[in-house]
Phi, psi and omega in degrees: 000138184279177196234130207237139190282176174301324203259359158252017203295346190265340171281324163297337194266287210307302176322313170343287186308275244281309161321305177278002169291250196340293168332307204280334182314287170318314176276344186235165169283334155302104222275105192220047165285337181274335199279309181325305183314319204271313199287334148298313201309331214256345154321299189291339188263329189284315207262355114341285152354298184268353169290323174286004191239026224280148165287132218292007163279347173276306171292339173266341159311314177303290202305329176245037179299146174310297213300313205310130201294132166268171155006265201318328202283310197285323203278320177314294214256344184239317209218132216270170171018061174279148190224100195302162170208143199225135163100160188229018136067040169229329203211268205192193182255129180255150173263345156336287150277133170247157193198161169175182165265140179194196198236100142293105199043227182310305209283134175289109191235201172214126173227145158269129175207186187256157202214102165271348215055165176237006185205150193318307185300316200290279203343304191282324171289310206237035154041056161056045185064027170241111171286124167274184188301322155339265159351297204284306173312341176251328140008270153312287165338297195311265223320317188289332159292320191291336170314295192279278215275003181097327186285103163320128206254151166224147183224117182250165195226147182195101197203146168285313192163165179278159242249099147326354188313172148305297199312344198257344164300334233249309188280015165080049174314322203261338171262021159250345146314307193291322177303297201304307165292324118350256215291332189294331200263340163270000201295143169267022167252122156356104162223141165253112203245158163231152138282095162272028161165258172250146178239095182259135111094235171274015190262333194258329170304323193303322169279346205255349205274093175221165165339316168215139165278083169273131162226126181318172174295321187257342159330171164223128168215121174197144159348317187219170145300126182304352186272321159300338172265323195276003165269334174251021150266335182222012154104349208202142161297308234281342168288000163008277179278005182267323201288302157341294188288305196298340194247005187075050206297300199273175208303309161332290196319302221277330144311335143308306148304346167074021150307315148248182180215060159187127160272103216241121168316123159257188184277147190329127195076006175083168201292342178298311167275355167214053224322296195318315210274334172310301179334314220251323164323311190287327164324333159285315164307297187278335161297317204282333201276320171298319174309325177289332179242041211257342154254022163288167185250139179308322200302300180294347168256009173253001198284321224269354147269336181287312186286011163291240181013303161303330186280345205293154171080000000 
């Protein structure tokens, strides 16, 4: 059953009608294929409408849609004979992240990404996309293998922010977050990174400080979450949406700002509603992006990220 945001509920009744009209199909002789039609012509046009206007509180509601393809789903459909690599030969395996080795079309990569699950048990194994030091650390083991060996790395990131525990404080979060964005900036390979659902705060950066920046279209990336800001500005979550608009979430704003530099369309109605066809843009996007920069020189692909950064601001 889909699963419809607050702001579609006049697009949920409609899916309604046009579901029970199938059903009255099935039982009857009666040929009400144009009333089906016209009640899509007019779905597809209402959900066109709210899309084009979506509020950026609205667009990080899209971004954390249940539905929206995670890790895997991208990892599944882009990249061939992937071979998982687990632990950071320090501590342990976080499941928060995933990394491994693989193959995007002809190209050898190493990718990393954040894993939230899709069902209460995954949820919980992979502690809802939030990485503990672990996490940031076997991060790093990749980037360092990918490093020795030549392969351009990709990351993809879908995180509230890294995982706030006692425990994850006790394994040092803020200096292993801070080490993981150190090697990203260091790296002498290509790296590309997306933002594919939420990019929260240095859980999201750790992975992110790369060469090219991509964000689906309806994803969000800022420093905090809008429910953290409107608490510690105004005291109350119920300021969200306010909180939202002031910081600039979305993919527009932060292309603009020049924070990231590239915007991948998703499909009508979010990547939630066409996981493949979202999937297979971005896939296209990180080929086409690994290529401009597959004739740089390390010395020039570490030169072509420190001035990415300096210019920002």
């Amino acid at each position: 059953m889909a699963s419809y945001l607050d702001f579609e509920k006049t697009i949920a009744e409609l899916e309604s009608r046009i579901d029970e009209l199938r059903e009255t199909a099935q039982d009857s002789e009666i040929n009400i294929d144009q009333d089906i039609d016209r009640l899509r012509a007019k779905s597809d046009k209402m959900l066109r409408d709210i899309y084009a206007k979506l509020t950026p509180w609205q667009k990080t509601q899209v971004a954390r849609h249940p539905e929206r393809p995670h890790f895997k789903d991208y990892v599944e459909a882009l990249i061939q004979d992937f071979m998982p690599l687990a632990g950071d030969r320090a501590f342990g395996e976080d499941q928060a992240i995933i990394g491994g080795l693989g193959r995007l079309g002809d190209r050898k990569v190493v990718v990393i990404g954040h894993e939230k699950g899709d069902d209460t048990a995954s949820r919980l194994k992979h502690n809802f996309g939030m990485a503990k030091p672990e996490g940031y650390r076997k991060a790093i083991r990749l980037m360092e293998l990918a490093d020795r060996f030549g392969l351009p790395v990709i990351t993809l990131v879908d995180t509230m922010g890294a995982f706030p525990g006692v425990e994850a404080e006790e394994r040092g979060q803020a200096e292993a977050i801070a080490r993981s964005t150190e090697r990203c900036l260091s790296l002498k390979v290509p790296l590309v990174a997306a933002i594919v659902g939420e990019g929260g705060s240095g859980g999201a950066i750790a992975i992110a400080a790369a060469n090219r920046v991509l964000m689906l279209e309806h994803s969000v990336y800022a420093v905090i979450s809008p429910e953290g800001c409107a608490s510690i500005l105004w005291r109350t979550a119920d300021k969200a949406p306010d909180a939202a608009e002031a910081m600039r979430v979305t993919a527009a704003d932060l292309k603009q700002l020049g924070v990231i530099d590239r915007v991948v369309a998703e499909p009508l109605g979010g990547a939630h509603r066409s996981p493949a066809a979202a999937i297979a843009a971005l896939g296209s996007a990180l080929g086409e992006e690994l290529d401009a920069l597959a004739a740089l020189s390390p010395e020039q692909v570490l030169a072509d990220r420190r001035a990415k950064y300096l210019a920002i601001g």
